[in-house]
C-alpha positions, 0 to 999 in steps of 0.5 A: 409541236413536240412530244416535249412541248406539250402541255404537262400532264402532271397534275391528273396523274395518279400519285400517292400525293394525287390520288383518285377522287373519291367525291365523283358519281361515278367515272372521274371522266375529265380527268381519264379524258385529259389522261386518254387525249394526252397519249393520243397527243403524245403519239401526233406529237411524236409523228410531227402531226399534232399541229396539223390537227385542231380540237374541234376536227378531232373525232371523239368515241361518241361523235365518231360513232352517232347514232350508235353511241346515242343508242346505249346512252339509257344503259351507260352511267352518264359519267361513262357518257361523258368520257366517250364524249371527251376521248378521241377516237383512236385505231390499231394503227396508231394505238392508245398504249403499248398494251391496247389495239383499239376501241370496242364499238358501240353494241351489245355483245362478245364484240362490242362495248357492252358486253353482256354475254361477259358479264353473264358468264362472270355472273355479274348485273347486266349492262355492268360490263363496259369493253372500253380497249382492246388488248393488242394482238401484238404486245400479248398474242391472237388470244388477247384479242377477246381481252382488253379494259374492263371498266365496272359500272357498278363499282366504277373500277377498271381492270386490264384482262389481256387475255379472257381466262384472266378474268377469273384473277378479277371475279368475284370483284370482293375476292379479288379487290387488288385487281381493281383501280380506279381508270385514271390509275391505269392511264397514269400507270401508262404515262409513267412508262413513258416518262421511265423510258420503259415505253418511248414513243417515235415515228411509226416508219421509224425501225432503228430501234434499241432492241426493243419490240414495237407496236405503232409509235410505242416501243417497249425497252427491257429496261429504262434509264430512269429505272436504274434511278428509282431502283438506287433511291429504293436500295438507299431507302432499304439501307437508311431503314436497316442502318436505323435499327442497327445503330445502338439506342441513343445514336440519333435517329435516321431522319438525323442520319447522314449518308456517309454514316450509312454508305462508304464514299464513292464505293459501287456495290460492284466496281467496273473492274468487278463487272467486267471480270465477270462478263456482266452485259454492258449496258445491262440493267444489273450492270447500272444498279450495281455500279451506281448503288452505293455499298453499305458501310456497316449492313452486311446482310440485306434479308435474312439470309441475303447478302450484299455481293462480294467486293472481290472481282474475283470472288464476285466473277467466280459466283456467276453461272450464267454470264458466259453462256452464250448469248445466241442460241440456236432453234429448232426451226433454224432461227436463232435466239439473239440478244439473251442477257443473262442472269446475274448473282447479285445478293448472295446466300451463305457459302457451303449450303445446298445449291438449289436444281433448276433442271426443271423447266418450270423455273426461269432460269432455262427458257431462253437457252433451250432450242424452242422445245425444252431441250438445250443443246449438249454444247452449252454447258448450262447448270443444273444447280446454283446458288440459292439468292437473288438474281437479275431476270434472264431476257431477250430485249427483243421481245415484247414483254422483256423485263430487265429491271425484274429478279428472281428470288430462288430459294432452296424450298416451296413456299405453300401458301405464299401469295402472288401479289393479285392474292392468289397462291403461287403455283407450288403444284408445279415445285416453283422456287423462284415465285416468291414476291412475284406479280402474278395477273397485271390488272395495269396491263401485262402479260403474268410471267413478267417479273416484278421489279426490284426496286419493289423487292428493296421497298418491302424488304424495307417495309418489313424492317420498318414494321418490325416483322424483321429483326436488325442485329450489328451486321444487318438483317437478322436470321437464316433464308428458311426465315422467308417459309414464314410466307406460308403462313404470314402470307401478307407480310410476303405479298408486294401489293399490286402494281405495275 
């Protein structure tokens, strides 16, 4: 059987129409277990070996480990139990996700599946801690290997802390209630980054990958085709909720709005001749979405003071600053930096106002051209000033949390006070000015440098049209970039909930 041929997994995903049940005592443990098993199918499948297994030669937690387990059924909620008795078993060989290595043993203790000395050191009731997964040394690093899935008994909440330290964005649980979802969302969360094509399984003896890093079966792309689909339907959703206000009273509504009142027909954002004119990669995330998107007919200014690129090729290549640098950069140690896809310029401020100075080493902007100790070599002529607006994430394909999909909104200021999505203050102390709508901690799995999506940006600037928060004039967007220091004292109007 193939990966394809198994059964649909459909109806236990999490989803805004299926969402979380809330009538169970305790753990949803069918449904994680359906979620859990479906991963491990997916991997044997994936192999060619889900055939050669039958259910009831599949080891579980709770069979795998006898006497063990049945030892800290008194201290586990029975739905806890429950799950351990339906989930296979699994190792660091043939992991569960791209984010996990394996599971914790049975005991108490800093190693095992109830760890105490945690939840001590968290302040928390004893025996409330369960270490269900381990987070893989390969996907983060050493470090994460005292991190993992941290599932609540208490509350019957999970959280994915990949390193130890980040355990502080989830404690005290009612401070940090963002960083807490139901266990069935994080395993759907996993499922649905195969089926983006984020994360594509093959046969672990297999090495013709696309660039991308692999752990086990799973190997994690820096982009995926399905994304730059998910990210055009949430630009049309921008544009719709744009076109809506900026239509006169008694025009129709948007529900009524035909696409070709909101879009010039057949007219990219950007064309081929454009993309290329300004060196932009191919195939590249930034390249698909700005080919694909459709330019607005009448919406010249997306957010205040952002606006669409400009049709012009010319104008457009001339704007860019990063597209042809050099995409192979030499380390100090005598290896190289390879396969670097750049920045690119896609929605620009105003012409004539201050460029903003990235010379500092804390933005984003610097890391992959640098020789592995801050320093870039004196024949790459990289800027020290740019254009404030949004650019795509710069990224290595070949590394292993490489988020092509991600932006980078650099304002020319500080917003202090402004929120990362888990709700703490962006890190101003270290005059970062392109953290803005970032993630922060990923209580789905994830390291907290990976950017945020921008089909997420173009879904809360929607929100924010929608709710009025923006103001919508004949043009678009009304208002100046300075509109987005608001985010120092409206700070939930500029946090983008928490996700993946």
């Amino acid at each position: 059987m193939s990966a394809s041929q198994l059964p649909s997994i459909d109806d236990q995903l999490v989803t805004p129409a299926n969402p979380p049940r809330t009538d169970r005592d305790g753990m949803d443990y069918e449904r994680c277990a359906a979620l859990h098993n479906y991963l491990l199918d997916y991997c044997l499948a994936i192999e060619g070996r889900l055939d050669q297994v039958t259910e009831g030669s599949r080891a579980t937690y709770w069979s795998e480990h006898g006497a063990a387990a049945e030892a800290l059924r008194p201290r586990l909620h029975h739905s806890v139990v429950a799950f351990l008795e339906r989930a296979y078993e699994f190792d660091d060989e043939n992991p569960l996700s791209y984010f996990v290595a394996n599971m914790r043993l049975p005991g108490d203790g800093s190693a095992f599946l109830l760890d105490n000395e945690l939840a001590d050191l968290l302040d928390q009731p004893e025996d409330s801690v369960v270490f269900l997964y381990m987070a893989s040394c390969e996907s983060f690093d050493d470090d994460a290997g005292g991190g993992g899935l941290l599932y609540h008994q208490g509350r019957h909440q999970a959280t994915f802390a990949a390193y130890p330290e980040h355990t502080e964005c989830a404690f005290p649980m009612d401070q940090h209630p963002q960083s807490w979802h139901a266990f069935e969302t994080i395993l759907s969360h996993w499922i649905d980054l195969i089926h983006l094509g984020k994360v594509v399984a093959s046969p672990i003896a297999k090495e013709d990958r696309r660039d991308g890093f692999k752990v086990g079966n799973w190997e994690w792309w820096s982009y995926g085709d399905g994304q730059i689909a998910t990210c055009v339907a949430a630009w049309d959703r921008l544009c719709h909720a744009i076109e809506a206000r900026r239509r006169p009273p008694g025009a129709g509504h948007v529900d009524n709005m035909d696409d070709k009142e909101v879009f010039s027909e057949h007219e990219p954002l950007l064309t081929p001749a454009a993309l290329d004119a300004a060196n932009v990669p191919d195939p590249s995330f930034a390249r698909g979405f700005l080919s694909r998107a459709r330019r607005p007919r009448h919406i010249q200014q997306i957010a205040p003071g952002l606006s669409l690129p400009p049709a012009d090729a010319t104008t457009f290549a001339a704007a860019q600053r990063f597209t042809n640098l050099p995409r192979r950069v030499r380390q100090y140690y005598d290896s190289w930096e390879e396969g670097i896809v750049p920045p690119v310029y896609m929605f620009f401020s105003k012409g004539g106002v201050p460029e903003v100075d990235i010379s500092d080493w804390n933005t984003s902007f610097q890391l992959h051209w640098s020789n592995g100790q801050r320093k870039i070599a004196d024949d790459i002529p990289f800027p020290p000033r740019v254009p404030r607006g949004v650019y795509s994430e710069c990224v290595v394909r070949s590394h292993a949390h490489a988020t092509e999909e991600g932006f980078r909104l650099l304002l020319p200021f500080t917003v202090p006070g402004a929120l990362y999505s888990d709700g703490n203050d962006i890190r101003n102390f270290h005059n970062e000015v392109d953290e803005l709508f970032q993630h922060g901690f990923k209580p789905l799995g994830g390291e907290a440098y990976r950017t945020q999506r921008l089909e997420r940006l173009f879904d809360h600037f929607a929100s924010l049209v929608e709710r009025g928060v923006w103001s919508v004039g004949p043009h678009g967007v009304q208002g100046s970039i300075d509109v987005f220091k608001d985010a120092a004292v409206h700070c939930e109007d500029y946090r983008i909930p928490s996700t993946w």
